[in-house]
C-alpha positions in Angstrom: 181.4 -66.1 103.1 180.6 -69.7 101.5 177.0 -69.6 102.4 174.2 -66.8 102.5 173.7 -65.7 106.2 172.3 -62.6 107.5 175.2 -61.0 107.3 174.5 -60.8 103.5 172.2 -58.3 103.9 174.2 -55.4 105.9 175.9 -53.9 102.9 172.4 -53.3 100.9 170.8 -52.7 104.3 173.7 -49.9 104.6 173.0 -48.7 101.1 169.5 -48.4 101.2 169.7 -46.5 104.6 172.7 -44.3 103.7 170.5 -43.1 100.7 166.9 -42.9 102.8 169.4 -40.5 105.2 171.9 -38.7 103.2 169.9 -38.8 99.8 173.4 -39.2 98.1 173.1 -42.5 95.9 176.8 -42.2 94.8 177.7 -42.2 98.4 175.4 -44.8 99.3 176.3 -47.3 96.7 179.8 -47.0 97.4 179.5 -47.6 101.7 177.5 -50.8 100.2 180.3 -52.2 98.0 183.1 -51.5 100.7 181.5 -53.2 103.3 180.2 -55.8 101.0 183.9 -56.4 99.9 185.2 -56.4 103.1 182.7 -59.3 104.4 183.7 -61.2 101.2 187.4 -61.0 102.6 186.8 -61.5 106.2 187.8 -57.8 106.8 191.5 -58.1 105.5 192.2 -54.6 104.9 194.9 -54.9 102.2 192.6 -57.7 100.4 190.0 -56.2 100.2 191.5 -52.7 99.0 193.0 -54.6 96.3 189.6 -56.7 95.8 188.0 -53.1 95.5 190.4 -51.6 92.9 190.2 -55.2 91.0 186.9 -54.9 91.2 186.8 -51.4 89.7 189.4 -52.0 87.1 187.2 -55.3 85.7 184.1 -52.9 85.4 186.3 -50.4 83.4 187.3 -53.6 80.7 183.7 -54.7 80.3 182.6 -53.5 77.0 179.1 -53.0 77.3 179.8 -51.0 80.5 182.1 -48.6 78.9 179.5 -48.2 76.6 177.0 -47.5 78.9 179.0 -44.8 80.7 179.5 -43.2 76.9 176.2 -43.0 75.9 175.1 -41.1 79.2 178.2 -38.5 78.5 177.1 -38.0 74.8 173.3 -37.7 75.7 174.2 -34.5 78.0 176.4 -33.2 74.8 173.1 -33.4 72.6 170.7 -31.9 75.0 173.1 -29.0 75.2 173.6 -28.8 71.9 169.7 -29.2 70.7 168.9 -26.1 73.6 171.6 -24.2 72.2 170.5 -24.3 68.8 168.0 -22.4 69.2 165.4 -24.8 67.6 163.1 -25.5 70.5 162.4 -22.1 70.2 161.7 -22.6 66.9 159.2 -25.5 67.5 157.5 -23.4 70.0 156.8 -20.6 67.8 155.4 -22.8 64.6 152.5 -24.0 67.3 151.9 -20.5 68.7 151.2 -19.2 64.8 149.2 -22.4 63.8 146.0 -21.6 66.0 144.4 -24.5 64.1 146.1 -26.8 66.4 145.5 -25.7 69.8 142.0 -24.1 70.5 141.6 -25.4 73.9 143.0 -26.0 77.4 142.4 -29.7 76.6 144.1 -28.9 73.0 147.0 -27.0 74.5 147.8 -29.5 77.4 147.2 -32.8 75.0 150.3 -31.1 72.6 152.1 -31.4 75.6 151.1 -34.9 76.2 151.6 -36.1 72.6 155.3 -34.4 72.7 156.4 -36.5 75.8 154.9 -39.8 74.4 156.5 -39.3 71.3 160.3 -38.1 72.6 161.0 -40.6 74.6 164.9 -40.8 74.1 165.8 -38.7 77.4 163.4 -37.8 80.3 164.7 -34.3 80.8 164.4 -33.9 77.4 160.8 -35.4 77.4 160.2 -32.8 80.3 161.8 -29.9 79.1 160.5 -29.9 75.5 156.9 -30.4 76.7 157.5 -27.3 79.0 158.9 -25.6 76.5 155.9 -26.0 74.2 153.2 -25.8 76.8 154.4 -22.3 78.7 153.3 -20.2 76.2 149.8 -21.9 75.2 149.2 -22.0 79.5 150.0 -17.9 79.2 147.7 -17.9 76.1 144.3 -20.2 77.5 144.8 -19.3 81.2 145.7 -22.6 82.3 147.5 -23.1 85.5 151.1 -24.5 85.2 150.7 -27.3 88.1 148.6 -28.9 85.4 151.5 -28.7 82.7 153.9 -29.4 85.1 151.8 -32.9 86.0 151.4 -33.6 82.0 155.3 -32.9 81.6 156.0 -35.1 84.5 153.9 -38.4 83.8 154.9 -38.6 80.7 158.9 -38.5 81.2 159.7 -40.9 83.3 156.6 -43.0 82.3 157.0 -43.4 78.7 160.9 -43.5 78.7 160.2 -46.9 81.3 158.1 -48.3 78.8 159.9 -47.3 75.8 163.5 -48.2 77.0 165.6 -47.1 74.0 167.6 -44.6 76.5 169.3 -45.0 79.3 166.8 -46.5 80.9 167.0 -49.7 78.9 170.8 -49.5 79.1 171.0 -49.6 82.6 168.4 -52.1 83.0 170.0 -54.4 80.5 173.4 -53.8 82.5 172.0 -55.3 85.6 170.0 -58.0 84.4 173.3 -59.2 82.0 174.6 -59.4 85.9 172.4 -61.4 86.6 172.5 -63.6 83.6 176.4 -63.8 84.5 175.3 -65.2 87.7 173.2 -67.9 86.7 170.2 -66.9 87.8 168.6 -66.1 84.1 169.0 -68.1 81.3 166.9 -66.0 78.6 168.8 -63.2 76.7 169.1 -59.8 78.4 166.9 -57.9 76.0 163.8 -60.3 75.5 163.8 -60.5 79.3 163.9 -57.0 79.6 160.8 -56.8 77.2 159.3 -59.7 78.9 159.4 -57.6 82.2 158.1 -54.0 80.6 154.8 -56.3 80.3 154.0 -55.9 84.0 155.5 -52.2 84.1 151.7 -51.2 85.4 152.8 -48.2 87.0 154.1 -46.4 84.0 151.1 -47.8 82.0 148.3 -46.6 84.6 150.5 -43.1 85.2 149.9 -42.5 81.4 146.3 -43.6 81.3 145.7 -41.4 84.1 147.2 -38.3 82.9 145.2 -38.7 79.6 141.8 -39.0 81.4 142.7 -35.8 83.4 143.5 -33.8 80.0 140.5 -35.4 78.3 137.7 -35.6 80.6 139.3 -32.3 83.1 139.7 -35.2 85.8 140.7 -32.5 88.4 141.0 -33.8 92.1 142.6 -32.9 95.4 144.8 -29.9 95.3 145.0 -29.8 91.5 140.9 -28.6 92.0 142.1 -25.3 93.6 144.8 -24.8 91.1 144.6 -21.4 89.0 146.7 -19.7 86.8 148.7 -16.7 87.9 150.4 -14.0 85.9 153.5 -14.3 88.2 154.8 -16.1 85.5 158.4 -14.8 84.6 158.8 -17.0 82.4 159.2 -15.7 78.2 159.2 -17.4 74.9 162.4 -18.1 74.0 164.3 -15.5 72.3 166.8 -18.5 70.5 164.2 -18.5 67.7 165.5 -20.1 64.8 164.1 -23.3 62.6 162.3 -25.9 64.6 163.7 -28.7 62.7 166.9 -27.7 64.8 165.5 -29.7 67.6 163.4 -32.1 65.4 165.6 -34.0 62.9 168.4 -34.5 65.8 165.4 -36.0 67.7 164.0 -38.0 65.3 167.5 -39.0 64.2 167.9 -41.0 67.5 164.5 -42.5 67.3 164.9 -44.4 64.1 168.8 -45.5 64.6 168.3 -46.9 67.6 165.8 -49.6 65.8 168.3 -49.4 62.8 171.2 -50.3 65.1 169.3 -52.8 66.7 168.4 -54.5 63.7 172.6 -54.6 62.5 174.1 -55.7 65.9 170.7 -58.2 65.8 171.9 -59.6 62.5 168.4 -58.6 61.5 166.5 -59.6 64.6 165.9 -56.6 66.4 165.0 -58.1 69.3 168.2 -59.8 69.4 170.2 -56.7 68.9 172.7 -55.1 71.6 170.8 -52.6 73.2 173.6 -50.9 74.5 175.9 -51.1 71.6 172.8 -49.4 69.9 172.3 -46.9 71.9 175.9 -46.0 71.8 175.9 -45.9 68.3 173.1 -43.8 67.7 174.4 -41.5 70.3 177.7 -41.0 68.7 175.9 -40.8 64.8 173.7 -38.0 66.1 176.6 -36.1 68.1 178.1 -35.9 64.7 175.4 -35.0 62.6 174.8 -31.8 65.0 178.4 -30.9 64.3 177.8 -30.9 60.7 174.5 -29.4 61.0 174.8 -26.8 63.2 178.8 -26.2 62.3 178.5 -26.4 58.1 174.4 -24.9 58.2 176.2 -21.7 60.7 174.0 -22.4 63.4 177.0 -22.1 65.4 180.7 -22.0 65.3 182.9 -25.1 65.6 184.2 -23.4 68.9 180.6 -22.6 70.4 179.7 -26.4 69.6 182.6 -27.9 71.2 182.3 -25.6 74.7 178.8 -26.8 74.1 179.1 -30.4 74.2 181.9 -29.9 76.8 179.4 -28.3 79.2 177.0 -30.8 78.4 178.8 -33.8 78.9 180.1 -32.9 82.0 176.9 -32.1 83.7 175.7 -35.5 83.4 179.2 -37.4 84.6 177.4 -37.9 88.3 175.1 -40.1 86.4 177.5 -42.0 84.9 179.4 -42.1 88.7 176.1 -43.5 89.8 176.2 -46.3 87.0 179.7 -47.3 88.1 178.9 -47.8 92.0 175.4 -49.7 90.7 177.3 -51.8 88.5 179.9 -52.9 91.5 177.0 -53.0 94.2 175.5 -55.8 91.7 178.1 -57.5 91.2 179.1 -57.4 95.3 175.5 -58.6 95.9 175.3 -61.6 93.6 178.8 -62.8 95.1 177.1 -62.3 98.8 174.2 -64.3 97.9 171.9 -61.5 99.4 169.0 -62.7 97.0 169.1 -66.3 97.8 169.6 -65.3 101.4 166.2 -63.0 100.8 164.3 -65.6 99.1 165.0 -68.0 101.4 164.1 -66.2 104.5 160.3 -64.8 102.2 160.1 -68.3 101.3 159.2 -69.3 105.0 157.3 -65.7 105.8 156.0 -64.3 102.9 153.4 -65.9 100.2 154.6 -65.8 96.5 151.5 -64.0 95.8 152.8 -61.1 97.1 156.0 -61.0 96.9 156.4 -58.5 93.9 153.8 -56.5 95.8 156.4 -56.3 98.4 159.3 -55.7 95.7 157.3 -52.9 94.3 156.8 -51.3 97.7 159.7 -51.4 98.5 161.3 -50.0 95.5 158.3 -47.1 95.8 160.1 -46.1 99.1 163.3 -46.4 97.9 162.8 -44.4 95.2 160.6 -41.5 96.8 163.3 -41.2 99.6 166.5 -40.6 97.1 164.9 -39.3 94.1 166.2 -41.6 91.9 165.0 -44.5 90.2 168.4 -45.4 88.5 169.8 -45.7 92.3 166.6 -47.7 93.1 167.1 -50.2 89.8 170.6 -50.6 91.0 169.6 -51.8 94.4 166.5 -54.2 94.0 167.0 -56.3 90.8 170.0 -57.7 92.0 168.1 -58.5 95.1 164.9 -59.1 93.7 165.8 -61.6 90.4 167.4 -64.4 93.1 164.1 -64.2 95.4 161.6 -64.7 92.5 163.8 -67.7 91.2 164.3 -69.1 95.0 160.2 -68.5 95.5 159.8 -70.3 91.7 158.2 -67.0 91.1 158.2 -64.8 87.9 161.1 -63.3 87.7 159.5 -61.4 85.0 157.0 -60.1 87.4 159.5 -58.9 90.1 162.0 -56.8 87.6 158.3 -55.5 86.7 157.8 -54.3 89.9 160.9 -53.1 90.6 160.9 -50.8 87.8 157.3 -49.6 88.3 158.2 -48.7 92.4 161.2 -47.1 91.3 159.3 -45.0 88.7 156.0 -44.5 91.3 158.7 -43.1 93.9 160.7 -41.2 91.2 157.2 -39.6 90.3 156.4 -38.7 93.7 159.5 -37.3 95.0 160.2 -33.4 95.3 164.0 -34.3 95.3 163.9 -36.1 92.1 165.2 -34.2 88.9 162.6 -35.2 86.7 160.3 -33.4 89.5 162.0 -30.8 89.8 162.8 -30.6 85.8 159.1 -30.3 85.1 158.2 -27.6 87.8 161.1 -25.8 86.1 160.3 -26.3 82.9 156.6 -25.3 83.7 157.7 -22.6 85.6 155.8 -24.1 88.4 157.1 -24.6 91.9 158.1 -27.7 92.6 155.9 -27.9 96.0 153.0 -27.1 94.5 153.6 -29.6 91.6 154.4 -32.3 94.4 151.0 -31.8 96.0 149.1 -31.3 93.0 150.2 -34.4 91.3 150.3 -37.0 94.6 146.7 -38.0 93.9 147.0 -38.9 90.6 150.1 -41.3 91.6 148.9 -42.2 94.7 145.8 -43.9 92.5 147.7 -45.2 89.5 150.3 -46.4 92.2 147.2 -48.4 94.4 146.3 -49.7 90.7 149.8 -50.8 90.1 149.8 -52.8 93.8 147.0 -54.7 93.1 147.9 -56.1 89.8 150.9 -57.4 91.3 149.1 -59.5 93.6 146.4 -60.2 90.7 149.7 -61.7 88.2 150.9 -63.8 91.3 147.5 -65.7 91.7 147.1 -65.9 88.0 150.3 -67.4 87.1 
């Protein structure tokens, strides 16, 4: 396939509808790159199984990749590891005995707030630590859990978009290096990447919002008739031990990641690798828990190690996901879909709102699966080649793309950072759903319309 037809846009068509029907990314991703490596080899069985497995194996050599795949294995270790340590439970009991810190509902929920701004590394963790925290205070000032389960939420996903030293940023730098391997960028993965958090209005108005409705008790729709309830089975955590358990491990992978940026930058941080950063502070703070938990006998070597184990291995579908995303770009760029895409909007759609539409459609995307990684992996590769067909930012359109796929993500009662939050909240996820849609729905409307105001003004 020598020039972009039509047919160029099956195997994402395929993908995207697989995972509006099935809600299985993995699965999705995969039917895309089959059938997208079967048009590429005019439906030559034996090529293309050999194109597949080639295709594979090159993926698996790539080094930023492999890291990549590591640092979403390791991140599960440490979250299993910081839970087991018992220091979140630590953490939670130092607020509940400093009653000069929390007087309020507005106190109580802005703790959680301020939490999920400031851990940012990992959404669950964002989620959980928040609910963690904020159980016990909604117990204490009467405060129905939809509302914490709303703070924990638009802070997670929100904040670790905007702040992408996670996985967020590693995925999103693996997909627009793609596209710099294409030709289609010519400025350096990561200051594009920042260049594009810029118009990340989703994430910004999410958090604006949620403040406002702590601050000012912004309480509409649904979340009006919200009250508390005793039902709550929920207890403090009887793992009590020293909150700086779950602190100096956090804090740890806050200030490498800049100091790892700053080495592999050669002292532009900017310029640094992001993932090669983020693996390295991954690995330096997996082994600083074994010495600290191990040598301080938090734990024995044996209960750290079946730790980690279980950790790691209950985030390896994410790092399945990253695989198939990685191949489905790469199947995509060689199709041409993009310029196909952008060449077909050119004559039918106005610049002006075409990262509306990207951000839509990302929105649906993402609310249908759940996932906004699964979203990422399907619209920048398509989105990148229409803004530079159109002439339009390209900036703009990763923008939206990650805002839709965080709106959607928000919504979504299948997503895990939904249903994370109603856990950790002890909330049920249904009534979090419908409590929280108004806020997103605005913040989401907000979002829309700066797209269109960033086309005219540029």
């Amino acid at each position: 396939m020598l020039e972009p037809t039509y047919l160029s846009l099956i195997p994402s068509l395929l993908a995207i509808s697989l995972a509006l029907y099935s809600k299985n990314v993995i699965l999705s991703l995969f039917s895309g790159v089959v059938l997208g490596v079967l048009f590429l080899n005019d439906f030559a069985l034996v090529d293309s199984f050999m194109a597949i497995y080639l295709l594979f194996s090159a993926l698996m050599q790539v080094d930023w990749i492999l890291k990549t795949l590591a640092f979403v294995i390791l991140a599960g270790s440490i979250m299993a590891l910081i839970e087991k340590s018992g220091g979140v439970g630590g953490f939670v009991h130092f607020v509940l005995n400093k009653h000069s810190l929390v007087k309020s509902e507005r106190s109580a929920l802005m703790l959680s707030y301020i939490l999920g701004i400031v851990i940012f590394i990992e959404t669950s963790i964002t989620a959980l630590v928040s609910g963690a925290v904020g159980k016990p205070l909604c117990d204490k000032y009467k405060i129905p859990h939809e509302k914490l389960a709303f703070v924990c939420d638009s802070t997670s996903a929100p904040i670790g978009s905007l702040i992408v030293l996670n996985g967020y940023g590693a995925l999103l730098l693996g997909l627009i290096s793609t596209q710099i391997s294409l030709g289609y960028i010519e400025q350096n993965a990561t200051e594009m990447l920042i260049s594009a958090l810029k118009y990340n209005f989703y994430a910004m108005f999410a958090l604006l919002m949620t403040f406002f409705f702590i601050y000012f008790g912004f309480n509409i729709g649904p979340m009006k008739s919200a009250t508390y309830s005793s039902h709550s089975h929920a207890r403090l955590n009887e793992n009590i031990k020293s909150m700086y358990l779950m602190l100096l491990p956090i804090l740890m992978m806050v200030a490498l990641v800049f100091v790892f940026l700053y080495i592999t930058g050669n002292g532009g941080i900017l310029k640094g690798s992001g993932s090669s950063s983020i693996f390295y502070t991954m690995i330096t703070t997996t082994l600083f828990t074994l010495f600290y938990y191990v040598i301080g006998k938090n734990m024995s070597l044996k209960t750290w190690t079946l730790t980690a184990y279980r950790g790691a291995k209950s985030f390896v579908p994410v790092a399945f996901i990253l695989v198939f995303a990685f191949a489905m770009g790469n199947v995509t760029g060689e199709l041409k879909t993009g310029v196909y895409l952008s060449s077909l909007a050119s004559e039918n759609v106005s610049v002006y709102f075409l990262c509306a539409i990207i951000f839509l459609l990302s929105s649906i995307i993402s609310f249908s699966t759940g996932t906004s990684w699964g979203t990422f992996s399907i619209m920048v590769p398509i989105a990148v080649p229409m803004a530079v067909g159109m002439d339009a930012s390209v900036a703009l359109a990763i923008g939206a793309v990650i805002s839709g796929g965080i709106f959607g993500d928000h919504c979504s009662p299948i997503s895990d950072t939904t249903i994370i939050s109603s856990m950790a909240s002890d909330c049920e996820v249904i009534n979090h759903v419908k409590t929280q849609l108004p806020y997103a729905l605005i913040s989401g409307s907000l979002a829309f319309c700066m797209f269109i105001l960033f086309a005219l003004l540029r």
